[in-house]
Biotite code that builds the C-alpha atoms (Angstrom):
import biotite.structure as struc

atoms = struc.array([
    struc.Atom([0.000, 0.000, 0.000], chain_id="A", res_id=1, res_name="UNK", atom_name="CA", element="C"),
    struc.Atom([0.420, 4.040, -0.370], chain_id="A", res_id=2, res_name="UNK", atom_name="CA", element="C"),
    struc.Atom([0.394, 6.722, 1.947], chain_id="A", res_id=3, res_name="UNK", atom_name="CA", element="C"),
    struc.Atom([-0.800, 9.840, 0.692], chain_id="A", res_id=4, res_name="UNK", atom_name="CA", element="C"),
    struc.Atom([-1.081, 12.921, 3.069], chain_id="A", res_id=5, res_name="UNK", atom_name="CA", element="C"),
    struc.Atom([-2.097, 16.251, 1.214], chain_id="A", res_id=6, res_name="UNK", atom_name="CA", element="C"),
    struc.Atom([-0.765, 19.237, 3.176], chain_id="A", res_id=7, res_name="UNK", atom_name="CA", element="C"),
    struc.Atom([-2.687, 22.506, 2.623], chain_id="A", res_id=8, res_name="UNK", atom_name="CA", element="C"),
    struc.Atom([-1.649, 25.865, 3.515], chain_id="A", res_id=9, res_name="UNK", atom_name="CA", element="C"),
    struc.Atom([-0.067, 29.064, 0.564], chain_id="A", res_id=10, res_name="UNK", atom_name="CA", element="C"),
    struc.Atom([0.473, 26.131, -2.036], chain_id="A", res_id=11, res_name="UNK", atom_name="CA", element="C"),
    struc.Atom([-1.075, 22.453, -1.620], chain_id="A", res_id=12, res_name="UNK", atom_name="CA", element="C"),
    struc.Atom([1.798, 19.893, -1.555], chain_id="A", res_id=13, res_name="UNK", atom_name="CA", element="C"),
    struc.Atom([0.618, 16.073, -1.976], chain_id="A", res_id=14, res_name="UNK", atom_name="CA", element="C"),
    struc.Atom([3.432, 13.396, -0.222], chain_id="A", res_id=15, res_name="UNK", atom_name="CA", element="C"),
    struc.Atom([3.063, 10.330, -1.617], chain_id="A", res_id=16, res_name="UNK", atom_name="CA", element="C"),
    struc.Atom([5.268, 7.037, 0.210], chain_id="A", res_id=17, res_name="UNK", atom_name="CA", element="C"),
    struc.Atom([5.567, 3.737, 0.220], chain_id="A", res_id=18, res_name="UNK", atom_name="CA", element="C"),
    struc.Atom([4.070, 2.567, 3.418], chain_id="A", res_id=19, res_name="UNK", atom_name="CA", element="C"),
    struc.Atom([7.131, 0.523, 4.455], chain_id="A", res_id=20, res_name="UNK", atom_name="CA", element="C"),
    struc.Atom([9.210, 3.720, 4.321], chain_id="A", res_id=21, res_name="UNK", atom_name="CA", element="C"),
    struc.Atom([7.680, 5.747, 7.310], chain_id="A", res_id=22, res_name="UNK", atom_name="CA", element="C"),
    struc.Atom([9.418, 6.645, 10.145], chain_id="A", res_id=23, res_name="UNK", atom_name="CA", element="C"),
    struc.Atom([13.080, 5.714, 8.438], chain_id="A", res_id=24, res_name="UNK", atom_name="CA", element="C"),
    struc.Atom([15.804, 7.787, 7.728], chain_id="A", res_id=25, res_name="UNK", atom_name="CA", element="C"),
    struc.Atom([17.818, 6.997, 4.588], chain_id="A", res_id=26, res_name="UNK", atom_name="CA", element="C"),
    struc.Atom([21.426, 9.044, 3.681], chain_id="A", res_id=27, res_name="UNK", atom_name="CA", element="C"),
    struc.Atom([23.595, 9.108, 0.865], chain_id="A", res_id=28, res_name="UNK", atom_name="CA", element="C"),
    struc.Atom([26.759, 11.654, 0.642], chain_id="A", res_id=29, res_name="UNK", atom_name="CA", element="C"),
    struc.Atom([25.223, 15.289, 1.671], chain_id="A", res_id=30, res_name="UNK", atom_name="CA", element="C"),
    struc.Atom([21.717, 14.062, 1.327], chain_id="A", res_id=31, res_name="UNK", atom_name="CA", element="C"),
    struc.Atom([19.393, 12.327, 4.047], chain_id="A", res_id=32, res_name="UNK", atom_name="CA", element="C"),
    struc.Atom([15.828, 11.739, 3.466], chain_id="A", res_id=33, res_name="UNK", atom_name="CA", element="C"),
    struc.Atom([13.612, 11.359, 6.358], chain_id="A", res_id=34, res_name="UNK", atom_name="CA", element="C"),
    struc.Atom([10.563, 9.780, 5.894], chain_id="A", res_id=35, res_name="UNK", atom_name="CA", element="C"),
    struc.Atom([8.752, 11.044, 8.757], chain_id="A", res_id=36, res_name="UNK", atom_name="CA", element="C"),
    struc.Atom([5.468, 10.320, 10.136], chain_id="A", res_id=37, res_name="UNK", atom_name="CA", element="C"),
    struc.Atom([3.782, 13.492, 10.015], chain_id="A", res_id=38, res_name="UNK", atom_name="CA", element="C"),
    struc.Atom([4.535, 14.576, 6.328], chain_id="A", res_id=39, res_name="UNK", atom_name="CA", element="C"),
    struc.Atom([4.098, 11.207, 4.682], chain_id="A", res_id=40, res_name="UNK", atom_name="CA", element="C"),
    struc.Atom([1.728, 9.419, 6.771], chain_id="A", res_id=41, res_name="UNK", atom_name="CA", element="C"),
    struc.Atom([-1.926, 9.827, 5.801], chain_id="A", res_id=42, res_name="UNK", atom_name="CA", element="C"),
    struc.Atom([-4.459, 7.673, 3.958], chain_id="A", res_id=43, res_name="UNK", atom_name="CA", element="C"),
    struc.Atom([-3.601, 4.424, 2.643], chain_id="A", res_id=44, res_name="UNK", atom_name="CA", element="C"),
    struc.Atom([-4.709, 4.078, -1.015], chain_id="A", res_id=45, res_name="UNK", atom_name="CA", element="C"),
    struc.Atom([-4.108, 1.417, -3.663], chain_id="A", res_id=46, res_name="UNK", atom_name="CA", element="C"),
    struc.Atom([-2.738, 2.240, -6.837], chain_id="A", res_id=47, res_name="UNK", atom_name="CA", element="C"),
    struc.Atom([-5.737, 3.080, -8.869], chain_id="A", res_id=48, res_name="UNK", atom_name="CA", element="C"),
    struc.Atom([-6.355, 5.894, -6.228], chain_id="A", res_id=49, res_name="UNK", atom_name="CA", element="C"),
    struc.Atom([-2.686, 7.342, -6.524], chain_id="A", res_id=50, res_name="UNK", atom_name="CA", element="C"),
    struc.Atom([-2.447, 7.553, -9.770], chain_id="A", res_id=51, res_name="UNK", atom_name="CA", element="C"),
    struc.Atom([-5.890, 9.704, -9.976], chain_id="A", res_id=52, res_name="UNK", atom_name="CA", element="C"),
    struc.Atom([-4.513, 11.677, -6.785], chain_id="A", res_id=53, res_name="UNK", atom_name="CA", element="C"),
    struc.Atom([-1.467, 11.882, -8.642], chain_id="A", res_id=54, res_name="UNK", atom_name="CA", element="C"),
    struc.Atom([-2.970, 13.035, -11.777], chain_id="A", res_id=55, res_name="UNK", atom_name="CA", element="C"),
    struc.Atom([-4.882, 15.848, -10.278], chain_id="A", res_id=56, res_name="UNK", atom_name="CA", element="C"),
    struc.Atom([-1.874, 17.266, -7.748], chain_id="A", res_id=57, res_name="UNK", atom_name="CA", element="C"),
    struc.Atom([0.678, 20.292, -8.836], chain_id="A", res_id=58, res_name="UNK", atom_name="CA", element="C"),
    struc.Atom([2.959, 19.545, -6.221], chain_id="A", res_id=59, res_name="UNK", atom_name="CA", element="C"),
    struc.Atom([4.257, 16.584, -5.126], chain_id="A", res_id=60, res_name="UNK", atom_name="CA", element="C"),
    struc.Atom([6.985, 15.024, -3.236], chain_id="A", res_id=61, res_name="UNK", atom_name="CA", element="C"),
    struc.Atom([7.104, 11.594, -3.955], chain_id="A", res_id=62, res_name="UNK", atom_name="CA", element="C"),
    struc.Atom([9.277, 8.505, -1.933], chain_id="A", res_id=63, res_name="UNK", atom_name="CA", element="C"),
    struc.Atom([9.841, 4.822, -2.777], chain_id="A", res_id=64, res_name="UNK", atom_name="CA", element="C"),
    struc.Atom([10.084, 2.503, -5.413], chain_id="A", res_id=65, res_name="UNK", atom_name="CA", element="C"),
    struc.Atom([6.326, 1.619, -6.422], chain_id="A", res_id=66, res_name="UNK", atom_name="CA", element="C"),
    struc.Atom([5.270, 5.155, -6.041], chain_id="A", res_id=67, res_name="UNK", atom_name="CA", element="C"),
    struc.Atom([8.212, 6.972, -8.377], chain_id="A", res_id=68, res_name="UNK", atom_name="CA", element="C"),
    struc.Atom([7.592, 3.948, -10.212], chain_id="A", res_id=69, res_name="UNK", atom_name="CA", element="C"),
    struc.Atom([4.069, 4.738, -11.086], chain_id="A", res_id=70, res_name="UNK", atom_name="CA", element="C"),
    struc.Atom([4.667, 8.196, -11.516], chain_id="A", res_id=71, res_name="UNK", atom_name="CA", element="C"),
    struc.Atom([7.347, 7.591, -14.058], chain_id="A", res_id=72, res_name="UNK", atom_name="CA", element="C"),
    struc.Atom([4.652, 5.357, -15.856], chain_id="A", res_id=73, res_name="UNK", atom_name="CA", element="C"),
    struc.Atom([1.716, 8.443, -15.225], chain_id="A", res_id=74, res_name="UNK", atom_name="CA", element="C"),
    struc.Atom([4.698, 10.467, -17.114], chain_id="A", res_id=75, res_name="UNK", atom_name="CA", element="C"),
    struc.Atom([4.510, 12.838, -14.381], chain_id="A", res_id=76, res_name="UNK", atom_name="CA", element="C"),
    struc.Atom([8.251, 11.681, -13.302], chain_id="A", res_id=77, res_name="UNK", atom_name="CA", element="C"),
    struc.Atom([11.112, 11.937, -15.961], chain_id="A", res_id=78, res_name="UNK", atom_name="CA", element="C"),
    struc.Atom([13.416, 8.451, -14.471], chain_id="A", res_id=79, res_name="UNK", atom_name="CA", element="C"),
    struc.Atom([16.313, 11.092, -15.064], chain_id="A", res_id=80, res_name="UNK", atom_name="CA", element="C"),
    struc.Atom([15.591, 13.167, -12.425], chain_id="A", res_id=81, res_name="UNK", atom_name="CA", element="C"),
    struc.Atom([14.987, 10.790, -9.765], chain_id="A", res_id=82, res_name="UNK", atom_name="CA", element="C"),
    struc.Atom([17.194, 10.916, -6.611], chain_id="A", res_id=83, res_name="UNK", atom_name="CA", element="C"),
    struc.Atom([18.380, 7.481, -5.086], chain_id="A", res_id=84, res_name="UNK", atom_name="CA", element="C"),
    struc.Atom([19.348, 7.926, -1.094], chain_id="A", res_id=85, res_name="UNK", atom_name="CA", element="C"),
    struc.Atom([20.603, 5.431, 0.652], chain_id="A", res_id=86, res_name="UNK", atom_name="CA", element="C"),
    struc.Atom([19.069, 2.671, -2.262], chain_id="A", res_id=87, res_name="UNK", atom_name="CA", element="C"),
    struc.Atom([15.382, 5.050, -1.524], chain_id="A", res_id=88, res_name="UNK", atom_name="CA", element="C"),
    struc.Atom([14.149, 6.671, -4.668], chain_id="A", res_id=89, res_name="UNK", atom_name="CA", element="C"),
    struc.Atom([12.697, 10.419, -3.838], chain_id="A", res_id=90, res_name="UNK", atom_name="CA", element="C"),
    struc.Atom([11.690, 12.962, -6.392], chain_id="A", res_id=91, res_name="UNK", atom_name="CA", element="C"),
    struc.Atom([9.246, 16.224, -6.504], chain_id="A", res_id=92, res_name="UNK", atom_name="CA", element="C"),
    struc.Atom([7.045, 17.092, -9.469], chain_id="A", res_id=93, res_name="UNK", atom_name="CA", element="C"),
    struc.Atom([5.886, 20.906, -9.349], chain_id="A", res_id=94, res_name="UNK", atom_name="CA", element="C"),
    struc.Atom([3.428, 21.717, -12.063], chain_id="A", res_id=95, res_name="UNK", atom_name="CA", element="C"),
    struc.Atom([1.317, 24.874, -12.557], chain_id="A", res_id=96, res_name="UNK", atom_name="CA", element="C"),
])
């Protein structure tokens, strides 16, 4: 499963993780990605109901393999610019 937690406030940003992920902290080099509770954790969805959340959001900030994975498929991801911490794959998609 998928967590998807839409935070609203000046500009609506959508996280999107796989559920496995929360509460871990990944680093690489300079980078560490924490995958904390309170950004990522919010309704679990399948992937039928990500890819329409994913469809409809502007801004996202998207962790883990089956999630970039079906936002590379959605063409909403470019594989290219996909960041791989600690073996985690992370990436943001801003759209207006």
């Amino acid at each position: 499963m998928i967590f998807v937690k839409v935070h609203k406030g000046p500009t609506e940003i959508v996280a999107i993780c796989d559920k496995e992920l929360i509460g871990k902290i990944f680093s690489e080099g300079k980078y560490e990605l924490k995958v904390g509770e309170f950004f990522y954790k919010g309704k679990e969805v399948n992937e039928d109901e990500v890819k329409e959340i994913m469809m409809d959001a502007n801004n996202l900030n998207i962790v883990g393999e089956r999630s970039i994975n079906i936002a590379i498929k959605l063409g909403i991801v470019n594989e290219k610019n996909v960041l791989n911490i600690g073996g985690v794959k992370h990436a943001q998609s801003i759209t207006c």
